[in-house]
N, C-alpha and C positions, 0 to 999 in steps of 0.2 A: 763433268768437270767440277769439282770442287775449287770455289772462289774463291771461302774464308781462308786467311793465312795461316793461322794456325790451327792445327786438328785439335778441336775437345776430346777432353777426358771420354768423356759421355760416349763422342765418334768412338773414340780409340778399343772402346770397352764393348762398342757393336759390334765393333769389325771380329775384332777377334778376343774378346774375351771369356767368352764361352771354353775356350781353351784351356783356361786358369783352372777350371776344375777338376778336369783330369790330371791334368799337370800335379795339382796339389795334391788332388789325391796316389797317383803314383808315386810321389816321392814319400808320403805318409809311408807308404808300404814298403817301401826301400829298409825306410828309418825304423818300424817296427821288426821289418825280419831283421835287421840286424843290430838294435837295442835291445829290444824285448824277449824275442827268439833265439839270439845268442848266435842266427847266423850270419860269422863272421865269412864264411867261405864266398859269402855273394861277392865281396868286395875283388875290386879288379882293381891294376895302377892307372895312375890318373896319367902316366904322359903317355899311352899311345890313344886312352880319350882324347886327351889336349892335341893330337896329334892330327886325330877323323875331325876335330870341331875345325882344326883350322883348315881342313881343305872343304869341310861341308861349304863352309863362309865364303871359299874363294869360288867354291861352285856356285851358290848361291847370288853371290855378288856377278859373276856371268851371266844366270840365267837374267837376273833381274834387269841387268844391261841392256839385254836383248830383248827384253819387255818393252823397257820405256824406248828402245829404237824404234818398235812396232807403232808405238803411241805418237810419238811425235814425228813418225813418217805420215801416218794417217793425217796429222794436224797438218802437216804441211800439203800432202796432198788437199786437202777441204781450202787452204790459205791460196793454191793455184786456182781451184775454182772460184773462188771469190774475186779473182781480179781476173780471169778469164770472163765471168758469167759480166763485170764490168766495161770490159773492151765488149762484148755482144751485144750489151744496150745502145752504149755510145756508137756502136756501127750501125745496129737496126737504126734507131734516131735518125743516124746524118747519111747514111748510105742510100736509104728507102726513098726514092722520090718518083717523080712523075708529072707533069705541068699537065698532060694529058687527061689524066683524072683527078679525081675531085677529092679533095682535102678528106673527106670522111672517108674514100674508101683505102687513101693512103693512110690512115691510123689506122683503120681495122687491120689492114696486116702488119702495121706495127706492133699491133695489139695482139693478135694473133703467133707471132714472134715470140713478143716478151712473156706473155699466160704460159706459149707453149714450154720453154724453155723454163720456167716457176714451175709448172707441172715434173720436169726433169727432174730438178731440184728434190725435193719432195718423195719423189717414186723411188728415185737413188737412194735416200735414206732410209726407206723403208725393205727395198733390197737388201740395203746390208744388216737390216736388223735383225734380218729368217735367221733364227739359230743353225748353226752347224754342230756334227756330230761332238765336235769335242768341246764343243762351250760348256757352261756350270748347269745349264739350264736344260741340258743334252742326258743329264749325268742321271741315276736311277737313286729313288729313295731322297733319304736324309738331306743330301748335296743337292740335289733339283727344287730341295724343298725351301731351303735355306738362299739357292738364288734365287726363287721367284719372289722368296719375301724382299731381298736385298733390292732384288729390282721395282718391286711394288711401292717400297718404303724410301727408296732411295735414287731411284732414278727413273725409269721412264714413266713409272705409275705416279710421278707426280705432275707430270704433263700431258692429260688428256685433253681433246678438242681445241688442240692446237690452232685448226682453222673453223674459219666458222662456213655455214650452208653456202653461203654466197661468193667467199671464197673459192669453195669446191665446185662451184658451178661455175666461176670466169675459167681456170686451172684444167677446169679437166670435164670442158664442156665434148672437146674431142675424143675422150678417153676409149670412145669406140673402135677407133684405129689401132690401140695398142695395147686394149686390155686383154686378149687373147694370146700376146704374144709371151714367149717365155722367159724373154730379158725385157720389159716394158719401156728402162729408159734408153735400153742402146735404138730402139722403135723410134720413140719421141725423137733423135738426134738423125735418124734417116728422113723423120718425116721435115723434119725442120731442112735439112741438105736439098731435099725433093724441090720444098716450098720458092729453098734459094736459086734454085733451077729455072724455076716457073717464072719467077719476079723478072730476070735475064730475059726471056724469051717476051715479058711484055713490054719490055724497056723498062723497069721500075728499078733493075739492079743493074749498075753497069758490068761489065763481065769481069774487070778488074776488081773491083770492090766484090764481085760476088766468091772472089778467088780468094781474096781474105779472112771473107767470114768464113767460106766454110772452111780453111783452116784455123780459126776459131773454133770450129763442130770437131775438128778432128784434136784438137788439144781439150775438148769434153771428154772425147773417146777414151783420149790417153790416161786423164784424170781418172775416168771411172774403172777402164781398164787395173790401173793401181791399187784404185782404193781397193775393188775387188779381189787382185793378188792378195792382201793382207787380211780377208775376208776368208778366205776359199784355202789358204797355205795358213797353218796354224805353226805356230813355235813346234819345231822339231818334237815329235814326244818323247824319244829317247834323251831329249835334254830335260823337258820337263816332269817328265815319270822319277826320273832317277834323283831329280834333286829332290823330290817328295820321299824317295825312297832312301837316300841318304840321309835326308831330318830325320825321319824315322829309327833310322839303327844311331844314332848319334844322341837323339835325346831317350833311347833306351838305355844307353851305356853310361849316360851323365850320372844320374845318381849311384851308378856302381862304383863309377870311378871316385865322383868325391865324398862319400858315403864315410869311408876310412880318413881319410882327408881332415872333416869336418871333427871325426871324434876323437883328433888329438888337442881339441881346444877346451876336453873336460867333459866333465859331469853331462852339460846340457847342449855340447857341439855338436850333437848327430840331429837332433833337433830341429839345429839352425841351418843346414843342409835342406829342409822344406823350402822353405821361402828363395834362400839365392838359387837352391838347386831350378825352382819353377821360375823364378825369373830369368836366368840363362834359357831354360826350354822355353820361355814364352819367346822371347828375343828372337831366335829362329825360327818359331813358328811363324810369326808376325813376317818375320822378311820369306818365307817363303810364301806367305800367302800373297802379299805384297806382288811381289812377281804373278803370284798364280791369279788371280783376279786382273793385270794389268797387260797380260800378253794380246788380250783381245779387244781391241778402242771400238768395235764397235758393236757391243754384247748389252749394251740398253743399264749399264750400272751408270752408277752416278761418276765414278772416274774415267766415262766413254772420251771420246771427243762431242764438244759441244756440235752436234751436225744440225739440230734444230736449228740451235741461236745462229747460226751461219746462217741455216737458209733464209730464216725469216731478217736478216740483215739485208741479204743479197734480195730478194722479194722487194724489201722495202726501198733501196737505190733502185731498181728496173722501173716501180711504179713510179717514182721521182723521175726519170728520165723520161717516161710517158706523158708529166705533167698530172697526173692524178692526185688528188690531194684528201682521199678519204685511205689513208694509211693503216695497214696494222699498226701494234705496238709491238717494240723488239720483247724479245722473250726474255723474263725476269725469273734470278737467281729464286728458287725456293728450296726452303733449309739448307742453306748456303751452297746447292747444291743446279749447275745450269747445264741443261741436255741443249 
């Protein structure tokens, strides 16, 4: 998630400015074969171009739609679990009792609760980061090369060693239980169901309160269930493929079309056809990529959903609820940019 309000030049010119120079350079060559070379026959009329530009746009402004729905479904899904993983503290805390046993061994499985359910957190996030076939980072050559840099430079290679040794060892001192399994946190959410079982059968959980929480475990399920659909189901590719392939015949045609256009403004107006001609084709490059980089929130770019900064939020309220008072620090924006 990008913080700063406004995007720098500097950003804008990462994202996509590499662009500019094909751009400039094809329309150079537009303006040469038909200044220089005298062919006049390339030139086409400009209103059935103005005609493909407007519906590229309204495809484009579709796709994009349906990007940022993906993005801000995920945000809202990660914004359920933050107030679900809250209701699961405040019920281990007040729900967990026992007069029969002894104060420590009722924290250890409070404790036991809240680590195991941190561990969930955490595994989830790292689940949905396994690329899938049609991410950037999937993609062969030039394109896998260019996401791994964007990713390296710009989003999750600037948050390494998120936890520290000790953290990893309160989290996921159990991880024996559930590292072999093939979904590790829907594991963690069984074993945690089991635990709420067990508590019931010693009198620790009354059987009503124990019917709550695990309907807490089961509003986990649904949470991760979700986040997963948006993981696992990508943006249709025939909506995605084809507005990539309508930029493409659309900022082919542009210089054809105002080519002739430009050179009834005189001597030096086929000229002036570079610059606005490349700026029109940046304009849609830029909104398709826009889209193309935003369909997937959780692909480790800097425009993801912040899934870190959430966990280590929600980590840091469970340990407050435990009474613990040697805290992480929540996770801080860097180059204006917060995973």
């Amino acid at each position: 998630m990008i913080v700063r309000k406004n995007i720098t030049l500097k950003g804008i010119l990462e994202f996509a400015g590499h662009h500019l120079w094909w751009l400039i350079s094809y329309m150079l060559i537009v303006s040469l074969l038909y200044k220089v070379i005298g062919w006049r026959w390339i030139s086409i009329p400009w209103l059935p171009v103005s005609l493909i530009g407007t519906a590229v746009a309204f495809y484009v402004g579709f796709k994009n739609n349906q990007s940022y729905d993906r993005i801000w479904e995920a945000r809202k899904i990660w914004g359920a679990i933050v107030n679900s993983s809250r209701s699961w503290g405040a019920m281990v805390d007040a729900f967990v009792r026992n007069n029969q046993l002894p104060d420590n061994e009722i924290r250890h499985i409070k404790t036991r609760l809240i680590y195991r359910h941190i561990a969930w957190l955490y595994i989830l996030r790292e689940q949905l980061l396994v690329p899938t076939p049609w991410e950037h980072v999937s993609l062969n050559h030039l394109f896998r090369r260019i996401a791994v840099q964007r990713i390296q430079k710009g989003g999750l290679g600037l948050f390494k060693d998120y936890l520290t040794e000790n953290q990893k060892k309160k989290y996921f001192a159990e991880a024996g239980q559930w590292e072999s399994a093939a979904n590790k946190a829907t594991q963690i959410i069984r074993l945690q169901s089991l635990l709420l079982a067990d508590l019931e059968e010693k009198d620790c959980l009354h059987m009503r309160k124990q019917l709550d929480m695990q309907k807490v475990l089961g509003d986990f399920y649904d949470h991760q269930g979700r986040a997963e659909r948006i993981k696992r189901f990508p943006l249709p590719r025939q909506y995605a493929n084809l507005s990539f392939i309508f930029n493409c015949i659309f900022i082919f045609l542009l210089p054809l079309g105002i080519v002739a256009e430009f050179a009834k403004l005189g001597e030096a107006g086929v000229w002036l056809m570079i610059p606005f001609g490349t700026l029109v084709g940046w304009i849609y490059v830029v909104m398709e990529l826009i889209g193309d980089y935003s369909e997937n929130p959780f692909e480790g770019f800097g425009t993801d959903v912040p899934m870190l900064s959430i966990c280590r939020t929600i980590e840091i309220d469970l340990l407050q609820m435990l009474g613990e008072t040697d805290l992480p620090k929540p996770i801080q924006a860097v180059n204006d940019v917060l995973m």
